[in-house]
Structures are given as structure tokens and as C-alpha cells.
C-alpha positions as CSV (number, residue, x, y, z in Angstrom):
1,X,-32.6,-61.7,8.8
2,X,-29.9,-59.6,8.3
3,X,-29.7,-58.1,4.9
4,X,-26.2,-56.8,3.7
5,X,-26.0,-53.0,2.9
6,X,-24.4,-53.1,-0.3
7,X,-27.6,-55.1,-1.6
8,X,-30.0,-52.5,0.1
9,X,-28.4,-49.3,-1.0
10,X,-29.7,-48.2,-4.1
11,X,-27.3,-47.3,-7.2
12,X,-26.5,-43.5,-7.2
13,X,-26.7,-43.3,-10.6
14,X,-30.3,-44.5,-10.3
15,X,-31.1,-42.2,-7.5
16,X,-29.5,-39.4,-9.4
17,X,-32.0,-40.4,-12.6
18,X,-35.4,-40.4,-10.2
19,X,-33.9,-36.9,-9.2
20,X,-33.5,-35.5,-12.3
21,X,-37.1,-36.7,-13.1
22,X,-38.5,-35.0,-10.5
23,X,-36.3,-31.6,-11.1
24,X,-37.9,-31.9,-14.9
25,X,-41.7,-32.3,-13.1
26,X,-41.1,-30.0,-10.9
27,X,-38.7,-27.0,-12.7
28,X,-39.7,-25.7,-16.4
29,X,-36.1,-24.8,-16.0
30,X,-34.9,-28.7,-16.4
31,X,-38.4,-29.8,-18.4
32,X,-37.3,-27.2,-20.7
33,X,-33.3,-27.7,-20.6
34,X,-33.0,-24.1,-20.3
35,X,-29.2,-23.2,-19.1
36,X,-29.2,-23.4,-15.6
37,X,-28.0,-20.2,-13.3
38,X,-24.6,-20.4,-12.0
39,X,-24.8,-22.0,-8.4
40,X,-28.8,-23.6,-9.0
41,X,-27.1,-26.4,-7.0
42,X,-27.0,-24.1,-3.8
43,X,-30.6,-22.5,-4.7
44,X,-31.9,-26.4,-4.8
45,X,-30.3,-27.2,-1.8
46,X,-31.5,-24.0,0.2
47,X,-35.2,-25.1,-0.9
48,X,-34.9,-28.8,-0.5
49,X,-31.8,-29.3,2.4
50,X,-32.9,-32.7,2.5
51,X,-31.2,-33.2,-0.7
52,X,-28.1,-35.8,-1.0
53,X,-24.9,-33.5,-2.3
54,X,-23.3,-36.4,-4.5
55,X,-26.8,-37.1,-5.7
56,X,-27.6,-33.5,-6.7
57,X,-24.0,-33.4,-8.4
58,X,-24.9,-36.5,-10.4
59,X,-28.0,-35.7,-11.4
60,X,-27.0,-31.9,-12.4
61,X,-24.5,-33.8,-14.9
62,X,-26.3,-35.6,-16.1
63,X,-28.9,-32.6,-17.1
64,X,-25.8,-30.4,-18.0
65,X,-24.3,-33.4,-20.5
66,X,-27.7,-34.3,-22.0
67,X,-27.7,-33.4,-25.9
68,X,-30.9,-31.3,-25.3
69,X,-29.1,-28.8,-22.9
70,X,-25.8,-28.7,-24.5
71,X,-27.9,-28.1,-28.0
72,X,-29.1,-25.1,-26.1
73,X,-26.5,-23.7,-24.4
74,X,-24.9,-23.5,-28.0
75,X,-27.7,-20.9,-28.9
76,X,-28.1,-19.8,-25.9
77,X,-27.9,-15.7,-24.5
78,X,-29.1,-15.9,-20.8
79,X,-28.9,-18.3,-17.8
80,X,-32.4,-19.0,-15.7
81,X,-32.9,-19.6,-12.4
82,X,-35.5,-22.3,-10.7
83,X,-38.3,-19.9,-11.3
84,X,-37.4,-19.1,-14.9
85,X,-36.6,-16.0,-14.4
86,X,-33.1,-15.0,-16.7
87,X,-30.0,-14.4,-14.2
88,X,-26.5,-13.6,-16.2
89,X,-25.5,-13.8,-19.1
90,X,-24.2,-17.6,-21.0
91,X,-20.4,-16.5,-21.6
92,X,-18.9,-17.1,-25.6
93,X,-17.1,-19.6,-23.6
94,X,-19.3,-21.7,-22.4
95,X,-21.2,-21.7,-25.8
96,X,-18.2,-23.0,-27.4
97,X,-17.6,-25.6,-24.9
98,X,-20.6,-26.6,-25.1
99,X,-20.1,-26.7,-29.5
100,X,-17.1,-28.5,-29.1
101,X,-18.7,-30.9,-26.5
102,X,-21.0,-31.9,-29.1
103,X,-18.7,-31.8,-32.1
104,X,-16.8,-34.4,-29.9
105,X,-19.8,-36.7,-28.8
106,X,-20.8,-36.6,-32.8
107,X,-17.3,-37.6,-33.5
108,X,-17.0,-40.3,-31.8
109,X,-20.6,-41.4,-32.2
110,X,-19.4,-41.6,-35.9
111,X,-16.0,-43.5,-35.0
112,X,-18.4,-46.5,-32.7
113,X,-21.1,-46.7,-35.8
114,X,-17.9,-47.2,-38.3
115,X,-16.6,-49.8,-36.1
116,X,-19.2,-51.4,-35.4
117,X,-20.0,-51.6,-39.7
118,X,-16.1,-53.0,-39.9
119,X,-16.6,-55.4,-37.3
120,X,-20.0,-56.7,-39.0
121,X,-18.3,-56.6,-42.6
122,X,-15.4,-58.4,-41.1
123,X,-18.1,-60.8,-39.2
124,X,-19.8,-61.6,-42.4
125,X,-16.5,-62.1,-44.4
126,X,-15.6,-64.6,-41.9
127,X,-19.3,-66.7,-42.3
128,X,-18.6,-66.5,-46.1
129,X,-15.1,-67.7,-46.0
130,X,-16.3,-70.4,-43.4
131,X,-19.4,-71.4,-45.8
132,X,-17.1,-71.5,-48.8
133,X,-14.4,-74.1,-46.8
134,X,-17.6,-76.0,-45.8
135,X,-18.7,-76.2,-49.7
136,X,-15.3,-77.4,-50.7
137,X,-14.9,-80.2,-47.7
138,X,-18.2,-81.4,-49.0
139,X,-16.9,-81.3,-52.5
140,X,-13.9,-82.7,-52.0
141,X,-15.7,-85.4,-49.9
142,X,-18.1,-86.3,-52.0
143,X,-15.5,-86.5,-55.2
144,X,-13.6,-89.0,-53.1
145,X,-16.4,-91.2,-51.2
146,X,-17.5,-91.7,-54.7
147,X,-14.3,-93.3,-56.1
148,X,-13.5,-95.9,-53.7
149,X,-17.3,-97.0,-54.4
């Protein structure tokens, strides 16, 4: 039977993650989150032609956007290649995008946990508020049930 080829293709995102494991087994380079050399991509893809492009590019942002590397590329002086070895230099630039990448990521880390304490306050003023109706139906109930008795 026939199975249909969107079920059977697997996620690239997911494929992209087994990558990226593999990379971190297999490269101090990515087990380390060293900065990566400018054009690794084409140095993996030279050693491993097999490789799937879009999955390479996917995984490789994935490793680039992690909070590990872009801690380090914040510090860091030099670039390394798939062997370790150190290639050019990390530019001021990229240190600072990689700063304000994170001052971002913080930022709005901070906004989601505020929101998400407003929306359980405002959650818990609602049960109290409901609770507190309940308490004065029953009240109200009982004060009236008792009269006509």
C-alpha cells in the first residue's frame, strides 16, 4: 500500500537537529561552540557531498543562534575551522551582533515571563472574584430559603 510522501518525509527541522548532533560528535569545533570559520558550510560539504544544502543551512543556524555560541562569539578573538585550527579574525562587528542578539533574546525572554506573571495574576483575580460571587449567591440563597420556611 501506497503511503503518501508528505507522511514519509521526515521534518527538516528534525533532520537538521540529528545533523547538528552529529557535527557536535564528530567536530570539537560545534561540541565546543567555538565560532565557526567563514564558509565551514562549503568545507563540510567538500568532505561530506552527500550532505542536504537546506539541511546543512538549518542546522548551521541553529548552532549559530544557540546561546552557547553567540555567548562566545561575544568574547571571542579568532574563527576555527573543522579541525580546530584558528582561521581569521571574529570582526568588532560580529561581536556586537552577536551582544545585541542576546541583549534582544534576554529582552524579550523578560517581556514573555512578565506576561505570562500578568496573565496568571489576572487568572487568579478572576478565580477570586468568581469564588467571592459564588460565596454571596450562597449567602444570599441561604438568607432567603430560610425565610419562606
Amino acid at each position: 500500500m501506497n503511503t503518501p510522501a508528505v507522511a514519509s518525509s521526515p521534518n527538516p527541522v528534525q533532520t537538521a537537529r540529528v545533523l547538528l548532533k552529529e557535527l557536535q560528535e564528530k567536530y570539537a569545533v560545534f561540541r565546543d561552540y567555538l565560532p565557526l570559520a567563514i564558509g565551514v558550510d562549503k568545507q563540510l560539504i567538500a568532505l561530506s557531498p552527500e550532505l542536504n544544502r537546506k539541511t546543512l543551512r538549518i542546522a548551521l543556524g541553529m548552532h549559530t543562534n544557540s546561546l552557547r555560541y553567540l555567548k562566545g562569539m561575544e568574547k571571542a578573538t579568532h574563527r576555527f575551522d573543522l579541525d580546530g585550527n584558528s582561521t581569521d579574525e571574529v570582526t568588532e562587528v560580529h561581536r556586537s551582533h552577536a551582544t545585541e542578539t542576546l541583549r534582544e533574546r534576554f529582552k524579550k525572554n523578560a517581556e514573555q515571563r512578565k506576561a505570562q506573571r500578568a496573565a496568571e495574576a489576572a487568572q487568579e483575580a478572576a478565580e477570586k472574584a468568581a469564588r467571592l460571587h459564588a460565596e454571596k449567591l450562597n449567602q444570599l440563597t441561604a438568607k432567603f430559603s430560610r425565610n419562606r420556611g
